[in-house]
MARMAR-41158 format. One record per residue (C-alpha): residue in one letter; chain; residue number from 1; z, y, x. Coordinates in steps of 0.5 Angstrom, whole numbers. Each point is the difference from the previous one (the first is absolute). Layout:
BEGIN
  aa  ch    i     up  north   east
   a   A  NUM      Z      Y      X
...
//
This chain:
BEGIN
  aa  ch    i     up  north   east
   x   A    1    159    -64    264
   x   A    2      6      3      2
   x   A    3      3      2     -6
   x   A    4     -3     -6     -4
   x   A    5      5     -3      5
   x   A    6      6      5      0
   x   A    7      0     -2     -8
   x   A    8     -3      7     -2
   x   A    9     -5     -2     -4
   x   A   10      0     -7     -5
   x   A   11     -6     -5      1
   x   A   12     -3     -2     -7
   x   A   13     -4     -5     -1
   x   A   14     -6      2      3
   x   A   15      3      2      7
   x   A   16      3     -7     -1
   x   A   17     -8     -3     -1
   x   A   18     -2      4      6
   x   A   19      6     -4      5
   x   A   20     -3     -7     -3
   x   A   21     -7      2     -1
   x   A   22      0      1      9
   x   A   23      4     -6      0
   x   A   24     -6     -3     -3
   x   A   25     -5      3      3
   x   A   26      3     -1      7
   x   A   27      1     -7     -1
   x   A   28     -7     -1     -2
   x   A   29     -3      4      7
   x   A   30      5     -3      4
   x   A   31     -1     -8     -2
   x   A   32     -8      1     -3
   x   A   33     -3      7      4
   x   A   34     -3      5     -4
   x   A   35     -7     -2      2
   x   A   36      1     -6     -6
   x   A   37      0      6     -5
   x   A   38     -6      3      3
   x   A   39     -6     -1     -6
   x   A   40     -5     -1      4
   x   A   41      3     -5      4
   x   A   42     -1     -6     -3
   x   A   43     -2     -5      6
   x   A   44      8     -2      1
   x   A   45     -1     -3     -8
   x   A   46     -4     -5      2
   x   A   47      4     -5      4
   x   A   48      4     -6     -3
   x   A   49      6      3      1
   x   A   50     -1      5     -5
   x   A   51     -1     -6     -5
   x   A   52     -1      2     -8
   x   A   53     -2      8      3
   x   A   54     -6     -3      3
   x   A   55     -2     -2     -8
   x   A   56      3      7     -2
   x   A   57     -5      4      3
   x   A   58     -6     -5     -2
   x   A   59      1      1     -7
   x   A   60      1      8      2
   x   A   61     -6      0      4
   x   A   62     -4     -5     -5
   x   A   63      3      4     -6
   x   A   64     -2      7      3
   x   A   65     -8     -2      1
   x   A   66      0     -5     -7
   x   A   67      6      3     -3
   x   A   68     -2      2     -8
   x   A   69      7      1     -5
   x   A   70      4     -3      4
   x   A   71     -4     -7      1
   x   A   72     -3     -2      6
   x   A   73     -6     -2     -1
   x   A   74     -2     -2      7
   x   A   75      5     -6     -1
   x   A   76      1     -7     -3
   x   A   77     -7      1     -1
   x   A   78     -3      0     -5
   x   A   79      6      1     -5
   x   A   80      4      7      5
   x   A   81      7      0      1
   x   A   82      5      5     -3
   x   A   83      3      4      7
   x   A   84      7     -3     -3
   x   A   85     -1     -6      4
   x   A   86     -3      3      7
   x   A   87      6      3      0
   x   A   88     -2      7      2
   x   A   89      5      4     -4
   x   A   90     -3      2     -6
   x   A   91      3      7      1
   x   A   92     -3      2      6
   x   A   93     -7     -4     -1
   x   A   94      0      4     -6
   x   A   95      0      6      3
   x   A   96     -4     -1      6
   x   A   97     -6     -2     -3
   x   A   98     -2      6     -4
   x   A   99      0      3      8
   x   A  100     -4     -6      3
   x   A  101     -6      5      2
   x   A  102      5      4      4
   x   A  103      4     -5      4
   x   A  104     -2     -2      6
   x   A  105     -4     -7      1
   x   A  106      6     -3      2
   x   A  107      7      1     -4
   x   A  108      6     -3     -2
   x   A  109      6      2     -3
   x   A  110      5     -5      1
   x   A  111      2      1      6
   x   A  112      3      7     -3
   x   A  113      2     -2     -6
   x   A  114      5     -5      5
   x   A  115      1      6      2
   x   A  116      2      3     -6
   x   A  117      4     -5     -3
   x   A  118      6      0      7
   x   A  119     -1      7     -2
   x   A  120      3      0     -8
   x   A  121      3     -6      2
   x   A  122      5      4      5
   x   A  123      0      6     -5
   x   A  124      2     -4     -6
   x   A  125      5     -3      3
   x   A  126      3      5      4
   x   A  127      0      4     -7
   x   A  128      4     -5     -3
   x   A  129      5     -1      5
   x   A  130      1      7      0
   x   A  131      3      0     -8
   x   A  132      4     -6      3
   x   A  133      3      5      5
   x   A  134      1      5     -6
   x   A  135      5     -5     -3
   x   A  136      5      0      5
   x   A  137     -1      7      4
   x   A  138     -4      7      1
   x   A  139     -6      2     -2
   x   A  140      0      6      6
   x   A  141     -4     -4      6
   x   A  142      3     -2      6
   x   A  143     -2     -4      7
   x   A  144      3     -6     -4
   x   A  145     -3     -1     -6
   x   A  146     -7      2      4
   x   A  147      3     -7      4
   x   A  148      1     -3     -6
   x   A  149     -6      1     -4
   x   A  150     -5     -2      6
   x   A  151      5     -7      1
   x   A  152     -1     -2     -6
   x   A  153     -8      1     -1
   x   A  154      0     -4      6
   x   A  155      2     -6     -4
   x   A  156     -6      2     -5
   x   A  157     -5      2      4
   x   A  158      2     -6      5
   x   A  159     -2     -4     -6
   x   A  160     -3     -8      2
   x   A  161     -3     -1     -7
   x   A  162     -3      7      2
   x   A  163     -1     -1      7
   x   A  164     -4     -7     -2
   x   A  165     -4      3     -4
   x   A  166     -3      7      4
   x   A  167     -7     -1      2
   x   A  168      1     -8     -3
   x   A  169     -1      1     -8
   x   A  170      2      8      0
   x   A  171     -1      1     -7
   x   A  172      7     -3      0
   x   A  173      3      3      5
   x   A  174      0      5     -5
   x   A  175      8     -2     -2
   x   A  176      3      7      0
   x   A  177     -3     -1     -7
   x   A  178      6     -3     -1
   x   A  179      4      5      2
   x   A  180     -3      5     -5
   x   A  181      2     -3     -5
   x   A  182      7      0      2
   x   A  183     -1      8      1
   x   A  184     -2      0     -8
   x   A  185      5     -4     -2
   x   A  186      6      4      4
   x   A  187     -4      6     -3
   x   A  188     -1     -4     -8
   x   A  189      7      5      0
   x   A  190     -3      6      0
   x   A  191     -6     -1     -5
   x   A  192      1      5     -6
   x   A  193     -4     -3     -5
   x   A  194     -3     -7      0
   x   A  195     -8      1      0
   x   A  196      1      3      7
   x   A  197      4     -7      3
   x   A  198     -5     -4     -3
   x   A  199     -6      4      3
   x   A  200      4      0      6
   x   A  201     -1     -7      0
   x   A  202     -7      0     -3
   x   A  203     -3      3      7
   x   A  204      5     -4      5
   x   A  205     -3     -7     -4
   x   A  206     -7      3      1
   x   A  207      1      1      7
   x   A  208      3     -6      1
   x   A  209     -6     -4     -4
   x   A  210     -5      4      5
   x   A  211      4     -2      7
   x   A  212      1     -8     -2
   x   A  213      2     -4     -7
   x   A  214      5     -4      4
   x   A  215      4      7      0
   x   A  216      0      0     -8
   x   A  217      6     -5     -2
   x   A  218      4      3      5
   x   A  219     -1      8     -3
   x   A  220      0     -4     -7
   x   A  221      7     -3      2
   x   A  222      3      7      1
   x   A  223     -3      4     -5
   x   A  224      3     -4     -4
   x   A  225      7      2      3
   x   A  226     -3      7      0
   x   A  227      0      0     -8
   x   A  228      7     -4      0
   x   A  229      4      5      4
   x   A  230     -4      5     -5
   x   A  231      0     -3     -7
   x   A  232      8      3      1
   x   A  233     -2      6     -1
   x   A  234     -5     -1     -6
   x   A  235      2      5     -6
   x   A  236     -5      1     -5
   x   A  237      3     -1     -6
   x   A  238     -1     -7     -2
   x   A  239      0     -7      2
   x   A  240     -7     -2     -2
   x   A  241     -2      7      4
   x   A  242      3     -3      6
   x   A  243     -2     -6      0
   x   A  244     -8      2     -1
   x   A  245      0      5      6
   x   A  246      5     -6      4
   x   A  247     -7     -3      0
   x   A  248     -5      5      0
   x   A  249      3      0      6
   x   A  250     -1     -6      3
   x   A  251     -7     -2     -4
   x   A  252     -3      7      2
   x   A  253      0      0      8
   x   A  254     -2     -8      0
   x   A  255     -6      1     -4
   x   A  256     -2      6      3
   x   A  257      1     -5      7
   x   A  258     -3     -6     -3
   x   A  259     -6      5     -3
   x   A  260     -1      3      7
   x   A  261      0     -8      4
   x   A  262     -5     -2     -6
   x   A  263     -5      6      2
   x   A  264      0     -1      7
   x   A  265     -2     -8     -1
   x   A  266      8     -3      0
   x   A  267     -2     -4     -6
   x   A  268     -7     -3      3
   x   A  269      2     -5      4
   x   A  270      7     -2     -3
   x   A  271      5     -6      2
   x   A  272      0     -4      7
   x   A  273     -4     -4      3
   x   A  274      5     -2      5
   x   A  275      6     -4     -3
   x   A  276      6      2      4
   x   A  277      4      2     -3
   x   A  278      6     -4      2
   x   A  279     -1      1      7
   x   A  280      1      8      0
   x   A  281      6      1     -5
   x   A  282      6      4      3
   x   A  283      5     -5      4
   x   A  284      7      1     -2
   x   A  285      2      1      7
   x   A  286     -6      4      2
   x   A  287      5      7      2
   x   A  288      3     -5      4
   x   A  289     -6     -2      4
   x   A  290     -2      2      6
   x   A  291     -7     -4      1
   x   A  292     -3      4      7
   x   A  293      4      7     -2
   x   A  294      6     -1      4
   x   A  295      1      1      7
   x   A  296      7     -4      0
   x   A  297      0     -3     -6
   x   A  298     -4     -6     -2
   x   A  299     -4     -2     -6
   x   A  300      1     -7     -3
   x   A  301     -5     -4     -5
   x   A  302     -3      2     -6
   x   A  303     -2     -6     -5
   x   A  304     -6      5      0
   x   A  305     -4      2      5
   x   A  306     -3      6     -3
   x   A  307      2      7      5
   x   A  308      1      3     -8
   x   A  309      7     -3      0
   x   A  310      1      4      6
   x   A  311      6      6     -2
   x   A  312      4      1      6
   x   A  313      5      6     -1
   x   A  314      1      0      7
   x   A  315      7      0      5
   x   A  316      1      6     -1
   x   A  317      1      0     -8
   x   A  318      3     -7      0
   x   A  319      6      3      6
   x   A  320      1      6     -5
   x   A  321      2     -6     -6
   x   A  322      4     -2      5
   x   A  323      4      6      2
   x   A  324      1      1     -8
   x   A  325      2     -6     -2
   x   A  326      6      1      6
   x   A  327      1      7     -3
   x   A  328      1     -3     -7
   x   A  329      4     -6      3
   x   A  330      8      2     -2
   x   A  331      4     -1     -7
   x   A  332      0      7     -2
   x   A  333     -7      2      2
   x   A  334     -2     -6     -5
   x   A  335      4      2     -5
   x   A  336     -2      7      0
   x   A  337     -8     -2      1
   x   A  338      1     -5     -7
   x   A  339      4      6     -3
   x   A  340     -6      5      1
   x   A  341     -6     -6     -2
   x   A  342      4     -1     -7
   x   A  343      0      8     -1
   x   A  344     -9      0      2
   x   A  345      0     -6     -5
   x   A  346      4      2     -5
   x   A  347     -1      0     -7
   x   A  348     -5      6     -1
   x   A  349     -4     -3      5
   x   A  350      0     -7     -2
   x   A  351     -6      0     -3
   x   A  352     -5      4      6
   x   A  353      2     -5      5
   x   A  354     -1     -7     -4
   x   A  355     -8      4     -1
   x   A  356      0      1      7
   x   A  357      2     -6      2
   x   A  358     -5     -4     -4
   x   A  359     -5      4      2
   x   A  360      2     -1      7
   x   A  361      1     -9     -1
   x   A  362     -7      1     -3
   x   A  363     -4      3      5
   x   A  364      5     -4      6
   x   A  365     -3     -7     -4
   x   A  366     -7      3     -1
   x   A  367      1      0      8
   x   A  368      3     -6      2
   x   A  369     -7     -4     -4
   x   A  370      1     -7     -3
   x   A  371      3     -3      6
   x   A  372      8      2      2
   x   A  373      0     -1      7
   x   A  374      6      1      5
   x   A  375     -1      0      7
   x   A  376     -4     -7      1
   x   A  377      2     -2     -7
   x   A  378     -3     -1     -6
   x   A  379      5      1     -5
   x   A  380     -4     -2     -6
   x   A  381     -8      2     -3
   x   A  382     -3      1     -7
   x   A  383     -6      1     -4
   x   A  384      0      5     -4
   x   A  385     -5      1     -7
   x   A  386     -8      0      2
   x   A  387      0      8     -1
   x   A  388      6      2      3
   x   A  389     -2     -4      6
   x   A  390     -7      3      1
   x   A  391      2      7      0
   x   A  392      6     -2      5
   x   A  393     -5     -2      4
   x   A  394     -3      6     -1
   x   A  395      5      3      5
   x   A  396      0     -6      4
   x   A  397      3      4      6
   x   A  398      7      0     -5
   x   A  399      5      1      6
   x   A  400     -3      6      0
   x   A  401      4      3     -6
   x   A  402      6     -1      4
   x   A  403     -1      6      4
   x   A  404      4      5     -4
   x   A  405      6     -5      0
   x   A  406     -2      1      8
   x   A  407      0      7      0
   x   A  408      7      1     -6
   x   A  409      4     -4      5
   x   A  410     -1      4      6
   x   A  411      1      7     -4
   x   A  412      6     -3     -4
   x   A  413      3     -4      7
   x   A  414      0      8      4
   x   A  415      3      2     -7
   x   A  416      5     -5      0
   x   A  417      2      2      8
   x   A  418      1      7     -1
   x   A  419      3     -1     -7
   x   A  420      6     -5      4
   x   A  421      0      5      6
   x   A  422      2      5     -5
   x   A  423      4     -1     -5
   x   A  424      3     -8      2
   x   A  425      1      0      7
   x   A  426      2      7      1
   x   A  427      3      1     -5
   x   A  428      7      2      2
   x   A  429     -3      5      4
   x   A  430      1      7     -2
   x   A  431     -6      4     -4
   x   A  432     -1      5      6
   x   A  433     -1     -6      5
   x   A  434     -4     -3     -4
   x   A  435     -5      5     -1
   x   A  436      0      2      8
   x   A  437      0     -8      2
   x   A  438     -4     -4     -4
   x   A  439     -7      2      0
   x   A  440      0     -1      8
   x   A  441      3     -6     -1
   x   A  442     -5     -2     -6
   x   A  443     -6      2      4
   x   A  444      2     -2      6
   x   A  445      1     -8     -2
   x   A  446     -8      2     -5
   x   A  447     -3      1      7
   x   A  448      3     -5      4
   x   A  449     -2     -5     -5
   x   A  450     -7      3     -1
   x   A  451      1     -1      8
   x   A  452      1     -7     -1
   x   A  453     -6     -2     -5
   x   A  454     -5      4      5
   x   A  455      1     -3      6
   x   A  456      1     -7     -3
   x   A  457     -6      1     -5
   x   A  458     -5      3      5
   x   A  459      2     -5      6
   x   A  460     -1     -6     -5
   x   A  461     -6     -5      1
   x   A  462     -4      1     -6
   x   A  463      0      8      1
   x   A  464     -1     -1      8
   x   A  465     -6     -4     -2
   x   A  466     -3      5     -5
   x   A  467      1      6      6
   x   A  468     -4     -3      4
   x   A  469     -4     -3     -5
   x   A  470     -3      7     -2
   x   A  471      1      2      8
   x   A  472     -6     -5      1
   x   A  473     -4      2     -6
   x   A  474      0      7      2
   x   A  475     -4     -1      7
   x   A  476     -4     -5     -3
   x   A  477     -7     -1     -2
   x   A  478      0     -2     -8
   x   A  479      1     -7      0
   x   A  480     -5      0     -7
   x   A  481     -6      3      1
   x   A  482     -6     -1     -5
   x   A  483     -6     -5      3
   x   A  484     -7      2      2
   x   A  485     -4     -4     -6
   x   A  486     -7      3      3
   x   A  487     -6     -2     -5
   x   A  488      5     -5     -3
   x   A  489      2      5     -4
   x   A  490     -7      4     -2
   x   A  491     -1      1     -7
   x   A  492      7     -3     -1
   x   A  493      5      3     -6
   x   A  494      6     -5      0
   x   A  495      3     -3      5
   x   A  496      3     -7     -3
   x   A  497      6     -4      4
   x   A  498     -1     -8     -4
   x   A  499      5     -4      4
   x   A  500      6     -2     -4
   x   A  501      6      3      4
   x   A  502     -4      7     -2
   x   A  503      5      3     -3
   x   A  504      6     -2      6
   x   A  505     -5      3      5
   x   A  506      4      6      2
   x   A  507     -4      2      7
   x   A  508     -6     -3     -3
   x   A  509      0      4     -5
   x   A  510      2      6      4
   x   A  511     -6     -1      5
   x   A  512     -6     -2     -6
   x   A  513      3      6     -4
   x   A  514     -2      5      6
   x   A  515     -6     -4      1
   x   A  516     -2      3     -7
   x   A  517      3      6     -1
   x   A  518     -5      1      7
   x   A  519     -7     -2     -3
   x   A  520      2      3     -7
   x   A  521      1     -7     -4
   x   A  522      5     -3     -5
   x   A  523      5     -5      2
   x   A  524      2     -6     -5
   x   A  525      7     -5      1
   x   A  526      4      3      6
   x   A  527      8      0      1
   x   A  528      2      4     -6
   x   A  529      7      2     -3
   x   A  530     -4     -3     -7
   x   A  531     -7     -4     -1
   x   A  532     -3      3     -6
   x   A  533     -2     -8     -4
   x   A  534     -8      2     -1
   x   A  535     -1      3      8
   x   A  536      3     -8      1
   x   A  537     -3     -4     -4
   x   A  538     -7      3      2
   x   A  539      2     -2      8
   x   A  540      0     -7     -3
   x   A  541     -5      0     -3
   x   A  542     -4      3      6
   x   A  543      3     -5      4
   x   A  544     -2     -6     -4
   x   A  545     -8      2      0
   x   A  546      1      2      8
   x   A  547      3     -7      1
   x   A  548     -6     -4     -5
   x   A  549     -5      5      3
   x   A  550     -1      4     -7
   x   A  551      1      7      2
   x   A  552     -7      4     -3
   x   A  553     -4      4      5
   x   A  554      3      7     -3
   x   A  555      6     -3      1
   x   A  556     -1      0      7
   x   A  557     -4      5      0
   x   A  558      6      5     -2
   x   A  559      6     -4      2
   x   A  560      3     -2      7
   x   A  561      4     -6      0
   x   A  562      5     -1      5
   x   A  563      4     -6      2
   x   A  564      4     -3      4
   x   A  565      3     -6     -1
   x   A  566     -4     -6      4
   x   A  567      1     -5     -6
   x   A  568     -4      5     -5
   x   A  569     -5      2      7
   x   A  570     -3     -7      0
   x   A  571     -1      0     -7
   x   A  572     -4      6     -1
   x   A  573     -3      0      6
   x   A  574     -4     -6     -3
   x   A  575     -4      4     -4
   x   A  576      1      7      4
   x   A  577     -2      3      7
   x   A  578      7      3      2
   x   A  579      2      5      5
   x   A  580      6      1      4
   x   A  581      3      7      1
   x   A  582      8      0      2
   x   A  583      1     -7     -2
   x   A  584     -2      1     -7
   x   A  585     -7     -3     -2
   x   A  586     -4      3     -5
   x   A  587     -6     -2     -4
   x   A  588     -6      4      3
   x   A  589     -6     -4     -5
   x   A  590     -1     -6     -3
   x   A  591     -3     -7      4
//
């Protein structure tokens, strides 16, 4: 350590990880504990403050008792359901199952996996950061740029969006997703042939499609980029030869990623069945709000009230816009900055940057959806054609492809300060003075900022209440916990919930889930992230012979019928004799 800190030797990229990845894995422990990563701990996810972790881990424990393919045959009964809408990261769930005889009863990998993405999060963006660093000073470690690079992890791995969704929906909390694909496109450079960038791509926008399919316009988005900033070097001879390996490029790592999501059922159930579409596009003023993410700074009203609008880029950042904006602030810094923005401009780059804008304008109004918002004002609304519209609404959840504008703007504002301290502020300064003063200064404002964005994150209404939150579900029993059926479920195969309000009944699904996974039988309509239309259809149809008295004696003989909803109780009661276990009346036999 002390001759990394003498600037003896250099930190390359991998040292530069390892700094970020103990920020991360500090953090985890620290906020969540590491118990949570434990994979026989699992009672911890069964409480409501975990929210969609709960559904997670049924579909991994259904998809790992019933699991043929990549199908979980023990859901929406009787047409199955792909493991894409349980949300249990194909990745992993893939994985784990071949190994089910060996794991122990009880087994979870999302707590680890939380684990593992503050992890590469904090190792990604230290990476990054250190190749910023590299731009204005010595390679050769010191304890400054050790500062540095732990100060601006901080900013990453103190994510809200990420924060919102640990052991929430942690699929997605896998955003350093985002973050690889601005190392490949740093590195698009350094490919010497072609094929090599686009196999490169095929495997990130594989492993982006086994994480979650939310992630794969963003990563799309900048793959696009990665290819523009190549096409430069592009020299086989030929115009026509160009161009067809330009869309190789692009036609090979979409098909192999739409291929692997066909195969493991993203295409068995497509559209939505919820149409909000407009509720949850990104706000033009979501960087700016804080919504319950800030100890001193209030948020203000959104015209939607959808948490996914929620993109606080924290005090800390917002005070370093402010710090450079002040060190612009003098005629000739503007005029020298001007002259330097029409040399990156210039002429022979033209025409990159119109493609990386266009890209970039694309992918922004992807995010923003068919509603423009600002703040609590809508500014106007469109409809789109049918087909465009359906697969919009595919990613209904649009402000979430504002997340790499997100994560480029903290990596281009920390950019932007050290670029100002060095080469506009002090630029009168002596080369000698400069390079013995200004990485203290440059790291010393990083890690005040960093300072600044943690205690004003941490102390923060939303971010206390989550603490506490996984504090309590820590200690306590598991708040959802499978029912004792008793004879009731004798010789049954299916366990079938008929109320309307199936598909929205998270905690009910959760405790029938258990419930059949406890007496080995299959669950039909639940709170899944997608409903197949055949396993819908035959709840109605049950629900009508039910509430007329027509079910058959094999279906009562195989199927258990479970409801909840007075209204509909009153009327099957009329034909059944009905028992009540955990608020829920079941059909036991015909009158």
């Amino acid at each position: 350590m002390k001759r990394i800190l003498d600037g003896q030797i250099k930190i390359t990229d991998g040292g530069a990880f390892l700094i970020g990845a103990l920020v991360g894995v500090l953090f985890f422990g620290l906020f969540f504990s590491f118990s949570l990563a434990v994979p026989t701990n699992t009672d911890w996810i069964w409480h409501s403050i975990t929210r969609d972790t709960a559904q997670h881990q049924l579909g991994w424990e259904m998809y790992r008792a019933t699991g043929k393919g990549a199908t979980i045959q023990g859901l929406a009964y009787p047409a199955g359901l792909s493991i894409v809408y349980m949300d249990v990261i194909p990745l992993l769930a893939l994985t784990f199952k071949p190994l089910s005889g060996i794991l122990p009863s009880q087994f979870q990998y999302f707590g680890l996996w939380s684990l593992l993405c503050y992890t590469i999060m904090g190792g990604l963006a230290a990476v990054l950061l250190r190749r910023i660093w590299r731009k204005f000073y010595s390679s050769k470690a010191t304890l400054w740029q050790v500062l540095y690079l732990v100060a601006g992890s901080l900013f990453y791995v103190l994510s809200p969006m990420v924060l919102a969704r640990t052991l929430y929906h942690p699929a997605l909390a896998g955003q350093w997703l985002i973050l690889l694909g601005f190392l490949v496109f740093d590195d698009t450079p350094r490919a010497k042939h072609w094929w090599q960038l686009m196999l490169i791509w095929c495997a990130v926008l594989a492993l982006t499609i086994l994480i979650h399919p939310y992630f794969l316009p963003m990563l799309g988005a900048i793959m696009l980029l990665s290819i523009i900033r190549y096409f430069d070097k592009l020299d086989f001879g030929g115009t026509v030869k160009i161009w067809l390996r330009v869309v190789a490029m692009v036609l090979v790592p979409a098909a192999v990623s739409l291929g692997i999501f066909y195969t493991i059922g993203g295409f068995s159930q497509s559209g939505a069945e919820i149409y909000d579409l407009a509720e949850k596009g990104f706000n033009l003023t979501s960087f700016a709000n804080a919504m319950g993410y800030s100890r001193l700074i209030p948020g203000f009203s959104n015209r939607s009230t959808s948490p996914e609008t929620m993109m606080w880029l924290g005090l800390g950042v917002w005070l370093m816009i402010i710090i450079c904006l002040a060190l612009v602030c003098g005629k000739y810094r503007l005029k020298y900055l001007w002259v330097k923005f029409r040399l990156w401009w210039g002429f022979e780059n033209r025409q990159r940057h119109i493609c990386y804008l266009i890209v970039a304008v694309l992918l922004f109004v992807f995010a923003v959806g068919v509603r423009v918002d600002v703040g609590p004002i809508s500014l106007f609304q469109f409809t789109p054609p049918a087909p465009i519209y359906k697969f919009w609404t595919a990613f209904r959840a649009a402000a979430r492809e504002a997340w790499p504008f997100y994560y480029a703007l903290i990596f281009g504002i920390i950019y932007c300060l050290l670029y100002l301290i060095n080469r506009v502020h002090f630029i009168h300064r002596g080369v000698g003075w400069r390079r013995k003063y200004l990485p203290i200064i440059s790291a010393t404002v990083l890690v005040a900022l960093a300072l600044i964005q943690a205690v004003d994150f941490l102390l923060s209404p939303n971010v206390a209440a989550k603490y506490e939150g996984f504090k309590v579900a820590k200690l306590m029993s598991p708040e959802y916990v499978a029912l004792d059926l008793g004879e009731l479920a004798r010789g049954k195969q299916n366990l079938l919930p008929l109320d309307d309000n199936a598909r929205g009944d998270h905690s009910g699904t959760y405790i029938l889930g258990r419930t059949a996974l406890k007496y080995d039988m299959n669950m039909g309509v639940g709170f899944y992230a997608r409903v197949p239309a055949g396993a819908e259809a035959a709840k109605e149809t049950w629900q009508a012979q039910a509430r007329n008295g027509k079910l058959s004696a094999k279906d009562l003989q195989t199927n258990l019928y479970v409801v909840k909803d007075a209204n509909l109780v009153d009327k099957i009661g009329q034909h059944y004799e009905l028992k009540k276990v955990g608020g829920r009346w079941f059909i036991d036999a015909a009158r």
